[in-house]
C-alpha positions in Angstrom: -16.8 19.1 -37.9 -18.8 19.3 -34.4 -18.8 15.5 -34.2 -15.4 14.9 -35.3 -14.0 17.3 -32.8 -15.9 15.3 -30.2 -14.7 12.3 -31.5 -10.9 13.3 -30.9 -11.6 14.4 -27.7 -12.8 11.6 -26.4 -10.4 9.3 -28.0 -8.0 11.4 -26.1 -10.0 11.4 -23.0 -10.2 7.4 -23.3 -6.2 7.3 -24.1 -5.2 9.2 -21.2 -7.4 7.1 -18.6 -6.1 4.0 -20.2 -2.0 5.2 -19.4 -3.2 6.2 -16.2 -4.7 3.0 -15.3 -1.7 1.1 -16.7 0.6 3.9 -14.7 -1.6 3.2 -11.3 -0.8 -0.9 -11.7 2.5 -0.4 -12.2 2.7 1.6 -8.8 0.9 -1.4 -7.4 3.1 -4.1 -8.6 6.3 -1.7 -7.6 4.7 -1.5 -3.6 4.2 -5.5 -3.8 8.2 -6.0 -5.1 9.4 -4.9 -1.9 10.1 -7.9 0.2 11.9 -6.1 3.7 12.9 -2.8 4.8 15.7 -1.1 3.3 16.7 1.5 0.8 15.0 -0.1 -2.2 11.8 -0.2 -0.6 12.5 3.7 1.0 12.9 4.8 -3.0 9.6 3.4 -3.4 8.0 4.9 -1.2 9.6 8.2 -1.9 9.0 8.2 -5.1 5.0 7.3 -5.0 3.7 8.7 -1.5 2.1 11.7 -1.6 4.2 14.0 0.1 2.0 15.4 3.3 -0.1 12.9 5.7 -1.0 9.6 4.5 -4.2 7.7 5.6 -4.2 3.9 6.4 -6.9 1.0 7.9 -4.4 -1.6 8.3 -4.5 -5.0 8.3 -5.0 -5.5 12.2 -8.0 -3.1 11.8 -6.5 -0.1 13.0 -6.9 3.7 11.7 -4.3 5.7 11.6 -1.9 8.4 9.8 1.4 9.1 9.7 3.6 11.4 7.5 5.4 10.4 4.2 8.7 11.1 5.9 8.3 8.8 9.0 6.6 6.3 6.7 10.0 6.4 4.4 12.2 6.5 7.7 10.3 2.9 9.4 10.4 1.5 5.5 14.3 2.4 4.8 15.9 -0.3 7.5 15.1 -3.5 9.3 12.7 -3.3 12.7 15.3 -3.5 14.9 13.4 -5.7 17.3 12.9 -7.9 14.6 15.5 -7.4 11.9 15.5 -10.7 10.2 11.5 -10.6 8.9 11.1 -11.2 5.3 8.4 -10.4 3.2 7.2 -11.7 -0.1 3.7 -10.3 -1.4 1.5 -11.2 -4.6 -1.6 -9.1 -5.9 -4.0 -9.7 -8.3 -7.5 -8.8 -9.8 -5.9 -5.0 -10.0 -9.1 -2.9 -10.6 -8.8 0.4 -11.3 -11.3 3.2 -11.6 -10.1 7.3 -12.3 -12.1 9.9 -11.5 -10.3 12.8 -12.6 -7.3 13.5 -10.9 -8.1 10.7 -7.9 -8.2 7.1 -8.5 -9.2 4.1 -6.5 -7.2 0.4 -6.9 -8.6 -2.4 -5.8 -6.9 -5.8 -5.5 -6.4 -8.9 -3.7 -3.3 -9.7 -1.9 -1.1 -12.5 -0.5 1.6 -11.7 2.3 4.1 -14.2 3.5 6.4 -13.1 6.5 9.1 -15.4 7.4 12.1 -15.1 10.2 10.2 -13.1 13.3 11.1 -14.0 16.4 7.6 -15.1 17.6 7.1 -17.7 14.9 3.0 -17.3 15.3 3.9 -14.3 12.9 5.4 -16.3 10.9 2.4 -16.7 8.0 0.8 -16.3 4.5 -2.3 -14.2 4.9 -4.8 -13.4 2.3 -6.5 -9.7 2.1 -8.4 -7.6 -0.1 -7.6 -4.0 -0.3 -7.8 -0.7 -1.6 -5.5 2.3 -2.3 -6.6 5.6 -3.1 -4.3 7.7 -5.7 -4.3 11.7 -6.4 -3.0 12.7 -9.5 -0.3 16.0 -9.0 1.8 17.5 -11.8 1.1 14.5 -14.3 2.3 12.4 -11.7 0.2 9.6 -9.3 0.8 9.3 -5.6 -0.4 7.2 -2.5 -2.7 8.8 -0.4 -4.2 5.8 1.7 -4.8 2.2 1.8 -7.1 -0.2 3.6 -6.4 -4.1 3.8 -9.1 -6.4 5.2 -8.5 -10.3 5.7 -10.1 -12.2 3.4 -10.1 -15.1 5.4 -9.7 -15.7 9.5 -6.6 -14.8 10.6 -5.5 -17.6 13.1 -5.9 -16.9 17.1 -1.8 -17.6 17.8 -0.9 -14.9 15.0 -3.4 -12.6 16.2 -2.4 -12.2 19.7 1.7 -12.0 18.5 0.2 -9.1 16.3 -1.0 -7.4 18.9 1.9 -8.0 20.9 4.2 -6.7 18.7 1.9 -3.4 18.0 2.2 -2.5 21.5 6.1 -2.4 21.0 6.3 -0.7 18.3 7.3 2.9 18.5 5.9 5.7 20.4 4.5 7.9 17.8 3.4 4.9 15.6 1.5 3.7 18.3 -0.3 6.9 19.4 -1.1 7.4 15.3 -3.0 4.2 15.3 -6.0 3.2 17.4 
């Protein structure tokens, strides 16, 4: 009776990690749909960010954190320095490991920007990253991400990053260093 009981509870225990695993990817894929700011991509973010700080090593290798709220707010319209940017992203080899109620995500990603204004932005890059999940109420949510280049990002686009870093807004740029 001993064994069977184990049995069942790990059958359970190996059920639940596989619909969380499945849940986690589909997060994933649902942050890669988003191809521009607007109210799409502001439900997203809503609906899967962890409501309180969020932690990020972005792609320019910067550190930084920034609410939920002002992460919806930059994410729910257009840059309005550079409204016309569009955004198409691909991921795959999505790895997922739970522990518990956190989870890591790892995956590889392709980003292609089109219509900036400096056309050195203007690029498919290639990164590998990782997102770290906490599970709340039966539900997953965003805590932080990191995104390295996987491959040399080119001089031109680098220095138009950087350029357009240093306009962005106040309190994004004091949240990043």
């Amino acid at each position: 009776m001993a064994i069977a009981l184990l049995l069942c509870s790990v059958l359970a225990f190996t059920q639940d990690q596989a619909k969380d695993k499945q849940k986690l990817m589909e997060i994933e894929k649902a942050f890669a749909s988003q191809t521009s700011p607007g109210p799409q991509a502001a439900t997203i973010y809503k609906q899967h960010l962890y409501e309180g700080t969020l932690n990020q090593l972005n792609t320019w290798g910067q550190v930084g954190s920034l609410p939920k709220s002002r992460i919806v707010e930059l994410n729910s319209k257009p840059n309005p320095s550079d409204p016309d940017v569009k955004t198409s992203y691909s991921i795959s080899d999505l790895h997922v490991d739970v522990y518990g109620d956190a989870a890591l995500v790892s995956y590889k990603l392709t980003g292609t920007e089109t219509g900036h204004k400096d056309p050195a932005l203007n690029a498919t890059d290639h990164y590998g990253c990782l997102d770290t999940f906490v599970k709340r109420e039966g539900q997953w949510y965003a805590i932080g991400n990191a995104c390295a280049p996987s491959e040399p990002i080119p001089q031109a686009e680098w220095n138009a990053a950087k350029k357009a870093m240093s306009e962005a807004p106040k309190d994004v740029k004091e949240a990043y260093h």
